[in-house]
N, C-alpha and C positions, 0 to 999 in steps of 0.2 A: 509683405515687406513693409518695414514700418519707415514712414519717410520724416523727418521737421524742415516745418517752414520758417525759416528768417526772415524777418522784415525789420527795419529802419520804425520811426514812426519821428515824422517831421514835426517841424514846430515851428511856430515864428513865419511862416509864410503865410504874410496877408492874411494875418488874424486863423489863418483856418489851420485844420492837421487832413493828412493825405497818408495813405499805406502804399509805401513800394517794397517789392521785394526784390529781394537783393541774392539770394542762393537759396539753394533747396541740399538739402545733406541727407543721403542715404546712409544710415546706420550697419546696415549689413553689409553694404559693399564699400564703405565711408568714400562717399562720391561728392566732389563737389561739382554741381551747376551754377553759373554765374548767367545773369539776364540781366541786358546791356540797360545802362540808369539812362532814364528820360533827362534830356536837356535841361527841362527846365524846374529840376529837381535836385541839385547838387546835395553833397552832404550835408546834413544839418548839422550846427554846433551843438545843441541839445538834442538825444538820442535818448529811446528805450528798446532795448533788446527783449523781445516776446518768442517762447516757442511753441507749437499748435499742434501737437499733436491727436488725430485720430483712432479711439479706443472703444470700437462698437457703437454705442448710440450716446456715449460720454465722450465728450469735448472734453479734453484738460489745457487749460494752458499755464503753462509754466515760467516766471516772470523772470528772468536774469539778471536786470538790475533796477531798482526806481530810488525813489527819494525815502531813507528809513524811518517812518515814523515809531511812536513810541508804543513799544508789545514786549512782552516775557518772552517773545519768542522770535521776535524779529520779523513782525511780519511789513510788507511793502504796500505803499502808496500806489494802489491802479489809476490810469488814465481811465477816462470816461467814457472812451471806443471800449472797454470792456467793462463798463455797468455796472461800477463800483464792486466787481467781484473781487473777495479775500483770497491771497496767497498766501501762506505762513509756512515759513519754512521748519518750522518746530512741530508745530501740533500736528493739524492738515490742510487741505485745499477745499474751498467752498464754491462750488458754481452747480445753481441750478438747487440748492440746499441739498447737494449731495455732497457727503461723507467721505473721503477715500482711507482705507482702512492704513496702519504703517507699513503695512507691508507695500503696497501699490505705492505709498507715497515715498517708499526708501527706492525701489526702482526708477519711478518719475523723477525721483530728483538726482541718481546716479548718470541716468540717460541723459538729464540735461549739462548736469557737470562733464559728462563725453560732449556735448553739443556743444559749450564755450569752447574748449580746450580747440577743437576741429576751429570755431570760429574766430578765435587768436589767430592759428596757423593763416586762415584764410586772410584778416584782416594784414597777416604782418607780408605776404605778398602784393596788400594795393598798397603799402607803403610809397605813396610817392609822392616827388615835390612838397609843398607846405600844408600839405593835407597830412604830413608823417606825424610829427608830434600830436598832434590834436587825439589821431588814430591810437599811439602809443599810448597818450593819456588816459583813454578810455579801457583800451584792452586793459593794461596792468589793473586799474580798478577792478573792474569785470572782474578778470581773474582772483582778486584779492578779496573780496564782498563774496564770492562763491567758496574759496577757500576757509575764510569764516564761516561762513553757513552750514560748511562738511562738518566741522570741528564741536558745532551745538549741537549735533546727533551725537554726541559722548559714543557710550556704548553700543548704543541702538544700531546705529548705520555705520559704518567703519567706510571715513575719506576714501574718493578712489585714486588712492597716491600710485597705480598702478598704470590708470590710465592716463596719467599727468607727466609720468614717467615714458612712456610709448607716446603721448605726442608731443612731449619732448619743450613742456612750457618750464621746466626747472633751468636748462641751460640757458634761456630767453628771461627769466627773471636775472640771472646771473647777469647775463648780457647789459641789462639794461643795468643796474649797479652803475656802468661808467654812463647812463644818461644825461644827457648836460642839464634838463629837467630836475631840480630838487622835488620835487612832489614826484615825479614817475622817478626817480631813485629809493625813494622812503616808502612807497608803494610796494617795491620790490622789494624790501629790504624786508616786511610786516609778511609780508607774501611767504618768504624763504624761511623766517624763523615761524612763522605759522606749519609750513611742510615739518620742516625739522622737528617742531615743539611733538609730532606724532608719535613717533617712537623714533628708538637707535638706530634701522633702517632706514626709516625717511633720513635723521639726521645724515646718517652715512652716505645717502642718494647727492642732497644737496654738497657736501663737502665735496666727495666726487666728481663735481663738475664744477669745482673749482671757485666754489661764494667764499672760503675763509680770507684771501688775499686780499682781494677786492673791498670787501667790506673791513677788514684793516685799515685799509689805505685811505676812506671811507671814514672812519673814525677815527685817523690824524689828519682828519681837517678842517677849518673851521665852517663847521655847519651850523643850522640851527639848536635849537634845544630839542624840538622835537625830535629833529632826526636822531642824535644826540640820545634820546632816550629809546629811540625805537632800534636803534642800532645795537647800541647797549644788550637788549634784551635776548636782540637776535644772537648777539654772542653768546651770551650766556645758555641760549640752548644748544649753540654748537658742541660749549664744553662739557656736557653733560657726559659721564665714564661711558665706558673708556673712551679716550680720548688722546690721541699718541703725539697731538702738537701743541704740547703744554709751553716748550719754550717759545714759541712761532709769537703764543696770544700773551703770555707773560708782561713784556715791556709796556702792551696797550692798556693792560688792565694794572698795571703799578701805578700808570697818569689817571686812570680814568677814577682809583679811590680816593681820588685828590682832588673830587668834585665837589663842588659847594650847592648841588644838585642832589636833595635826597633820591629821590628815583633814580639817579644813575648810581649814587652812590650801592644803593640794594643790589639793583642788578647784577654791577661789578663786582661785588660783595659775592654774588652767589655765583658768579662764576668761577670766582677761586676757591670759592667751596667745594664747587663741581672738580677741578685741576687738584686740588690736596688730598680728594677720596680717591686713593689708590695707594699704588707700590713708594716706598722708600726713595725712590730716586723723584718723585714726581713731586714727592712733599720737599726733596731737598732743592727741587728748581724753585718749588714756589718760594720757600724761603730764602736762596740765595739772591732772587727778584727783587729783594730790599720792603717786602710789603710789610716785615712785623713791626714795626715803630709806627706803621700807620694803623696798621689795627690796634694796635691800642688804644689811639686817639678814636676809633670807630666803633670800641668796647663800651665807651662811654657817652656815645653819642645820646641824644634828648632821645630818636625817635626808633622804636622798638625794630621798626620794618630796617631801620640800618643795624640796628644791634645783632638783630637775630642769623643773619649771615655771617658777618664778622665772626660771631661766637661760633658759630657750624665748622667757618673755617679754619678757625683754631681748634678747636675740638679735635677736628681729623688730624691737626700736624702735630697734637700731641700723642698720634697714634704711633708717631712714628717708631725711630730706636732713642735711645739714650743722648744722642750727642743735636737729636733735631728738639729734645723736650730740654736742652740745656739751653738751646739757641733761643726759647719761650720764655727760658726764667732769665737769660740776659737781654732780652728785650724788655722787660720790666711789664710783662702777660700778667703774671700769676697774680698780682696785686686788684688788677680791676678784674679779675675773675672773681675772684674771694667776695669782691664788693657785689658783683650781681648777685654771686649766692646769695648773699646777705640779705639785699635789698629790692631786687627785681623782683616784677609779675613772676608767677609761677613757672610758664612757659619759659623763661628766659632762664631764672633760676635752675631749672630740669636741665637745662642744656648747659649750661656750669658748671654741677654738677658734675656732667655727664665727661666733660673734659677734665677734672681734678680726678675723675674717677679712671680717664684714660691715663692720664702721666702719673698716676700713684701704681697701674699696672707694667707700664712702660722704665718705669725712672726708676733709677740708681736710689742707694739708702740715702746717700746726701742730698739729694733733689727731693725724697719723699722729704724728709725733714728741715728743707727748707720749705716746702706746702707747708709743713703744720706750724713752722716759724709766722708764715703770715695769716694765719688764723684760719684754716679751713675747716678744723674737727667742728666745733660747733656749729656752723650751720648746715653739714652734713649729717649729723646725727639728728638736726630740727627738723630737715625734712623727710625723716625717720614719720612723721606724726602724721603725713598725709595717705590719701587712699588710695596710691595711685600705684600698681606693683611694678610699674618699671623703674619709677623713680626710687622706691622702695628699694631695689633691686640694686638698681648706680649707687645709691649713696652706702648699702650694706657692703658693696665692694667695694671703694674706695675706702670706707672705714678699717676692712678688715686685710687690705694691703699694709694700712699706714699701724694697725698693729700688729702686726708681724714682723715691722723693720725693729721697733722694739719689743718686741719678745725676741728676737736673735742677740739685740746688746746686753738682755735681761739673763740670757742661756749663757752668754758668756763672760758675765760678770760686771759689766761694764757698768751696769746701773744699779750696783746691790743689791740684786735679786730681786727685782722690782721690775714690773710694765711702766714706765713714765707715762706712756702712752694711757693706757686703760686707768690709771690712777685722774690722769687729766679729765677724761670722758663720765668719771664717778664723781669729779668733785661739782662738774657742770651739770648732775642731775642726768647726762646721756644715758649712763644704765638703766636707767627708770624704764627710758622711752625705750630701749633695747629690749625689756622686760617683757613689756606691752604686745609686743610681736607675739607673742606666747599666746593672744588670741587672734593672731591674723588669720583669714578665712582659707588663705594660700598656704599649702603645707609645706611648699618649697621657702617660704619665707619663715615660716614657722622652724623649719631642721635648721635654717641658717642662724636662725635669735639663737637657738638653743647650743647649738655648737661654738659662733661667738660668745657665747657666756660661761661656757664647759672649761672653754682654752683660755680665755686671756682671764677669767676673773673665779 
């Protein structure tokens, strides 16, 4: 039967440190014993949670929380009762110059994340008199420093959001959201969008019991900046798709692109990125939210980490139908798109593209040819020149929608028997660069050069 030992470790008492223990947790039976505190040892205000487990003739102990000094991997500051031994919660555990392999140390560190969870539950029943907040203080951290620690095992070790779930600390971060504490609210708040950031599950877990509200309520108030942005964040992975309370988060996040707070502004930014990737009706809430006259102004912004949302989330609402890519070109969109293709990093340009490529398959003949009124063919067919087959790919179709609308006026007389279109793209040197594809190494880009130069020229 494998038992851990809890203990306190005091401090500040007359220069010296003392071990008491405070409960003993059976794992297999999840038992708690409590062992009445000595008089003249009350709770310390500075605390280090240790757990001791016994494993053959290796001693592991396993450290829950200390002071983080600086490592690749996060590892923690030991007190001196354990002899300057390394814990690191990334690589492995060092005592005694033994090794533990990852596999042992993805167990030891699951068993200890069941051991805070258990000792949450246990601290939130001594809850009492003016010892509550102090106690509150510490759990949420606890909690919150373990939670980060699950999430640097990426792949390797998969969080045990199951066992977080069964003892029940997701409703208890919720809870604490209305803490009168701003530090134990933003605790919580880092805590909940940590669970969520895991997968759709997790997120679905937290919403479930009820954080979307609360943390609204939350973020129309005047808080810090900090919170302000941890908040933020934490939205933002709530709206990750699907996601069915697009109007609920709409109103918060129309004020919140209205910050003068680059960080909050990205955040906000990406969460109506998140709300616009989906069905027709989800892109018509976002839009009818009032957000496109401010995306514009966020089209243009100096710093790339606000551009690059903004642009995502125009992108997807020119996925829409016809009448959401008209509400783009009456916002006065298509101008500062044209200018990124033109002018932006690559990154940024790909993703402008990527939206002229979406509303030339989306958009009516007179919307294609209002794009080509503000200048889109040519820097679509420039970035014809790069290596890169997806962008290759966005700008080939968006070029070969926007000749098709004239080759229809050309079938029916309307332009003298003429492509206006592909005459435009010859006199700018773009057939050349169309030409060029004739050696691309990808044969699907290659039948595409060859068939655009078959039909329009």
């Amino acid at each position: 039967m494998e038992a851990f030992f809890l203990r306190f470790l005091a401090t500040g008492h007359g220069g010296g440190r003392c071990w008491r223990p405070v409960a003993t947790v059976d794992l297999a039976g999840i038992k708690l014993h409590r062992e009445s505190s000595h008089p003249s040892h009350p709770l310390p205000w500075k605390k280090a949670l240790f757990g001791e487990q016994n494993e053959g003739s290796n001693a592991i102990c396993t450290l829950g929380l200390f002071r983080p000094i600086i490592h690749p991997h996060q590892i923690y500051e030991v007190t001196e009762e354990l002899k300057g031994e390394n814990y690191c919660s990334g690589c492995r555990l060092v005592k005694d110059n033994i090794q533990i392999t990852k596999n042992n140390h993805e167990e030891s560190f699951r068993k200890e994340f069941y051991l805070v969870i258990i000792f949450v539950n246990y601290l939130h029943d001594m809850l009492i008199g003016s010892a509550s907040d102090l106690i509150e203080h510490w759990a949420v951290l606890m909690m919150f420093h373990s939670l980060t620690a699950a999430g640097k095992f990426g792949c390797q070790t998969r969080p045990p959001i199951e066992e977080v779930s069964q003892a029940g600390v997701v409703p208890r971060f919720v809870e604490l959201l209305g803490s009168p504490s701003d530090y134990v609210r933003e605790q919580a708040v880092l805590a909940l969008g940590n669970i969520a950031a895991v997968s759709l599950r997790c997120r679905d877990l937290v919403l479930g019991h009820g954080a979307l509200l609360p943390l609204l309520a939350l973020l129309n108030e005047l808080v810090s900046r900090s919170m302000l942005r941890n908040a933020t964040w934490t939205l933002s992975r709530f709206c990750k798709p699907p996601f069915d309370q697009v109007k609920l988060v709409l109103p918060t996040l129309a004020r919140l692109i209205h910050s003068k707070d680059e960080v909050i502004l990205a955040k906000a930014c990406w969460a109506l990125s998140y709300l616009s990737d989906g069905t027709n009706d989800k892109i018509q809430a976002v839009i009818e939210s009032g957000v496109l006259g401010r995306l514009v102004e966020l089209l243009m912004h100096p710093s790339p980490s606000v551009i690059s949302p903004a642009l995502y989330t125009v992108k997807r609402i020119v996925i829409g139908d016809d009448v959401q890519i008209q509400a783009t070109i009456e916002a006065n969109i298509i101008s500062p798109l044209v200018h990124l293709l033109q002018n932006a990093e690559f990154d940024i340009k790909k993703q402008a593209a990527q939206a002229i490529s979406n509303a030339t398959s989306g958009g009516t003949h007179d919307q294609i040819r209002f794009l080509v009124s503000q200048g889109c063919i040519k820097p679509l067919y420039d970035l014809l020149c790069y290596f890169d087959l997806e962008v290759v790919t966005i700008c080939f179709q968006g070029l070969e929608n926007i000749l098709k609308v004239e080759e229809a006026d050309k079938n029916m007389g309307i332009t003298g028997g003429v492509n206006l279109y592909a005459q435009m793209i010859d006199a700018a040197e773009g057939r050349e660069k169309i030409e060029y594809l004739h050696y691309h190494d990808n044969t699907e880009i290659y039948k595409k050069a060859v068939e655009v130069l078959e039909t329009y020229w």
